[in-house]
N, C-alpha and C positions, 0 to 999 in steps of 0.2 A: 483644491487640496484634498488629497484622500483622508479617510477616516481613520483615526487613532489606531482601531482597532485592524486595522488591513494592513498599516504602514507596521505594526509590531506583531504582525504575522509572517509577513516577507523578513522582515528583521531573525526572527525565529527559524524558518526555514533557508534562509541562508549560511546560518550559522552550522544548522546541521549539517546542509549538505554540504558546506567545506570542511567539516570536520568528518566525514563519511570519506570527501575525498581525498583529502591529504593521509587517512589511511590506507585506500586504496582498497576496497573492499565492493564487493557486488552489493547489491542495497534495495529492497524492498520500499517504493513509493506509494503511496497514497495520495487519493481523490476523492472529494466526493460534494457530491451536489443534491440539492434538496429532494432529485427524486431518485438518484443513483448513487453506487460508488463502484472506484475503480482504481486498481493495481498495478503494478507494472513491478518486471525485476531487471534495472537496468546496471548492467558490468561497467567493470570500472576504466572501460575507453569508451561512456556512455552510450553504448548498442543496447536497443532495448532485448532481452534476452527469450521475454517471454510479458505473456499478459491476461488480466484476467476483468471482468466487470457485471454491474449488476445485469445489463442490456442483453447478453450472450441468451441465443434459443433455450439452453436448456435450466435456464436461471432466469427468464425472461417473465413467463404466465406465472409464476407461484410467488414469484419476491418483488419488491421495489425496493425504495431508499431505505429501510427498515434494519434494524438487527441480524435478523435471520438470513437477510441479504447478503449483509455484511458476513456474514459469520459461511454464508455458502459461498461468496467469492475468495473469502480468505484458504476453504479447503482446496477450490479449486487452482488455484494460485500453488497451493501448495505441492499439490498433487504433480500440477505441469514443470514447476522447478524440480520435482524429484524426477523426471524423465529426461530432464534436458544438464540431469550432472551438476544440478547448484543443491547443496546441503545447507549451506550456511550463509546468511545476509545480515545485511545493516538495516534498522527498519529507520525512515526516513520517514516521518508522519506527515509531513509538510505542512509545520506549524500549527497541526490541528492538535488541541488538547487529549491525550492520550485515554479516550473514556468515549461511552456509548458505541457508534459504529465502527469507530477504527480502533476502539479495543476488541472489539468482538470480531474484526479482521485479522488481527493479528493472533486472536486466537484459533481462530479456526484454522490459519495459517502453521501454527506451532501444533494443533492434533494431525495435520499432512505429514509431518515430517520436520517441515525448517526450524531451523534452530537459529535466534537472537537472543 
């Protein structure tokens, strides 16, 4: 049996992403794991559009799982959606509590440009 706390996570991010997609809107995902995190902007006939993470060469030597990681993949996320014609998305936390790293992705993702 899995953990309370796993089973009312999935519970959490299902809810969001049907409510993302029965709007129908492009959507800002998150990831993250103890030593990284990672982004994605996937459209809404789910094609991933573009992507971003802690792992990448130039985010690689200076950051890990950390804030600042968070907060350099969030601009860079931002940056690549404003090249590839998305302005605007749904942010999709995947049932992570909206604080420490994936607040600070979505912030640095909102000084790019995107707007949620």
């Amino acid at each position: 049996m899995k953990n309370k706390k796993i089973l009312a996570k999935i519970r959490r991010s299902k809810r969001t992403r049907m409510h993302i997609r029965a709007l129908g809107e492009t959507r800002l995902t998150v990831h993250r794991s103890l030593n990284h995190i990672y982004a994605q902007i996937i459209g809404p006939n789910n094609e991933v559009i573009t992507s971003a993470s802690s792992l990448e060469q130039s985010l690689k030597g200076n950051y890990g799982g950390n804030v600042e990681a968070a907060q350099a993949v969030g601009k860079l996320i931002g940056e690549r959606a404003q090249q590839k014609g998305v302005k605007a998305v749904a942010f999709d936390r995947s049932g992570y509590r909206y604080h420490g790293r994936v607040k600070a992705l979505a912030d640095g993702a909102r000084e790019a440009g995107l707007e949620f």
